[in-house]
C-alpha positions as CSV (number, residue, x, y, z in Angstrom):
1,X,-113.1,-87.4,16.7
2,X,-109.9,-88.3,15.1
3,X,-111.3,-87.8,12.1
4,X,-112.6,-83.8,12.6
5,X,-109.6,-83.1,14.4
6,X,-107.4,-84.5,11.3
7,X,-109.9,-82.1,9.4
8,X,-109.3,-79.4,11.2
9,X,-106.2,-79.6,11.3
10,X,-105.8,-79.9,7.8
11,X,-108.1,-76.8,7.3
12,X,-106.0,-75.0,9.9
13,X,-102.2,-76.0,8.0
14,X,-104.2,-74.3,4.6
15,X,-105.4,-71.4,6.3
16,X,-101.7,-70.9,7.7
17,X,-100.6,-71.0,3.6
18,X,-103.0,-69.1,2.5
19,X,-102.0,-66.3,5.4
20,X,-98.0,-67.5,4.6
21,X,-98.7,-67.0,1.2
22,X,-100.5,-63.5,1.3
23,X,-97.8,-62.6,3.8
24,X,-95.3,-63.5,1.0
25,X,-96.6,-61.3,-1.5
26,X,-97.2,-58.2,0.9
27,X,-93.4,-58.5,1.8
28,X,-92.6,-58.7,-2.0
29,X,-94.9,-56.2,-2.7
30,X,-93.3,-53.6,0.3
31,X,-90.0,-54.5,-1.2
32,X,-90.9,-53.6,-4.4
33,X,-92.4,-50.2,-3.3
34,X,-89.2,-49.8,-1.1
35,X,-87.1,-50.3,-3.7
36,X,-88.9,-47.7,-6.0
37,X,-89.3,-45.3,-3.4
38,X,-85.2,-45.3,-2.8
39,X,-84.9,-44.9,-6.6
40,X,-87.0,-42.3,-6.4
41,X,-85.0,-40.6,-3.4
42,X,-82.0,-41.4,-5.1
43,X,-83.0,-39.8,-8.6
44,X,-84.3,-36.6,-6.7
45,X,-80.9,-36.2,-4.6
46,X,-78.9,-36.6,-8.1
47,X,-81.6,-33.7,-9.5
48,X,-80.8,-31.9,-6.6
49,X,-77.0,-32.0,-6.5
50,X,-77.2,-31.6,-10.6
51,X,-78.6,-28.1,-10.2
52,X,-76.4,-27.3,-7.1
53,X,-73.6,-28.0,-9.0
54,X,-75.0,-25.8,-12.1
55,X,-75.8,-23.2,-9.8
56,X,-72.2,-23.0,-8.3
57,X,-70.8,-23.1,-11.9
58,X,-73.3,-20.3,-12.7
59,X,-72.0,-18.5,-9.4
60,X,-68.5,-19.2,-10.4
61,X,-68.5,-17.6,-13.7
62,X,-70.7,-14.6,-12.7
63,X,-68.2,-14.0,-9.7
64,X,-65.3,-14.5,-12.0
65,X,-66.9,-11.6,-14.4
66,X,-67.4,-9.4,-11.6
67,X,-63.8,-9.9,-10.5
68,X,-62.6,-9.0,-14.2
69,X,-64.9,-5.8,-13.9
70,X,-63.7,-5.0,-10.8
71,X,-60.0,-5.3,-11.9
72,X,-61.1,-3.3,-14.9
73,X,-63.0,-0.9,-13.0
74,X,-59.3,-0.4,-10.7
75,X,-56.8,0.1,-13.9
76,X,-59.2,2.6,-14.8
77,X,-59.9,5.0,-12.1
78,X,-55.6,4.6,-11.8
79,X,-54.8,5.8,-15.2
80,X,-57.8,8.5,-14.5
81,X,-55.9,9.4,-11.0
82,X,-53.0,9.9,-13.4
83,X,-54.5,11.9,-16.1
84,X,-56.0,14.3,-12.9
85,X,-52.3,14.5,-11.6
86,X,-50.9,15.5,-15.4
87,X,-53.9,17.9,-15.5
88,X,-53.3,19.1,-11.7
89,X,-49.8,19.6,-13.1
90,X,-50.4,21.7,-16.3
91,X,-52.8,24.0,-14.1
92,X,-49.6,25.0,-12.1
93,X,-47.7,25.8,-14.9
94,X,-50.3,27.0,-17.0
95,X,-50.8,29.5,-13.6
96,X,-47.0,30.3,-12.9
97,X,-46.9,31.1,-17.1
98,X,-49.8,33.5,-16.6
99,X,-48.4,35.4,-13.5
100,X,-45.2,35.5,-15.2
101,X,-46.9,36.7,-18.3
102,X,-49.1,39.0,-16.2
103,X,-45.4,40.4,-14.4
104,X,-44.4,41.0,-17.9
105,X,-47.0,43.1,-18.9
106,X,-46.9,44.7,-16.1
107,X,-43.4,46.2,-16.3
108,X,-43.9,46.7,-20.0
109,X,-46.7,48.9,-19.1
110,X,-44.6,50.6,-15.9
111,X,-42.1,50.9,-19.0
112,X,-44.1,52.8,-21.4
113,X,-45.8,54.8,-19.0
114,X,-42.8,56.5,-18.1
């Protein structure tokens, strides 16, 4: 009796290494995978903020160009403002010439008329 239990037991403490054992390598072998899955995770978030930080700069520079354009677009509708004032301006005494010219004529005709 002492002798199968001593047997048993025996079989029983190898069966618990063999189970200890296999337990051991499925831990390693989850840490290993957990480990390569947060490299994984850790690669994709750098990815990820790599080409949001390329997109901002992207952003950046296409805003900046559109706020040159816009500042371009500004000193030129001033200086056309301007050039419609000076034109505005000639009209008026281009207008004022011609009725004066037109008064002119006019009493040079009532002139030789009579």
């Amino acid at each position: 009796q002492l002798h199968l239990t001593t047997s048993e037991k025996n079989e029983l403490a190898r069966s618990l290494e063999i189970v200890q054992n296999q337990l051991q390598e499925k831990e390693s072998e989850i840490k290993r995978e957990t480990s390569e899955y947060k490299d994984r995770l850790l690669q994709a978030e750098k990815e990820h903020q790599d080409g949001l930080t390329e997109a901002n700069r992207k952003n950046e520079v296409e805003i900046q160009a559109c706020h040159e354009k816009i500042s371009s677009l500004e000193h030129f509708i001033g200086s056309q403002k301007l050039e419609i004032e000076k034109l505005k301006s000639n009209k008026e005494q281009l207008n004022n010439s011609l009725k004066e010219a037109n008064q002119a004529l006019g009493e040079l005709l009532k002139t030789k008329v009579r």
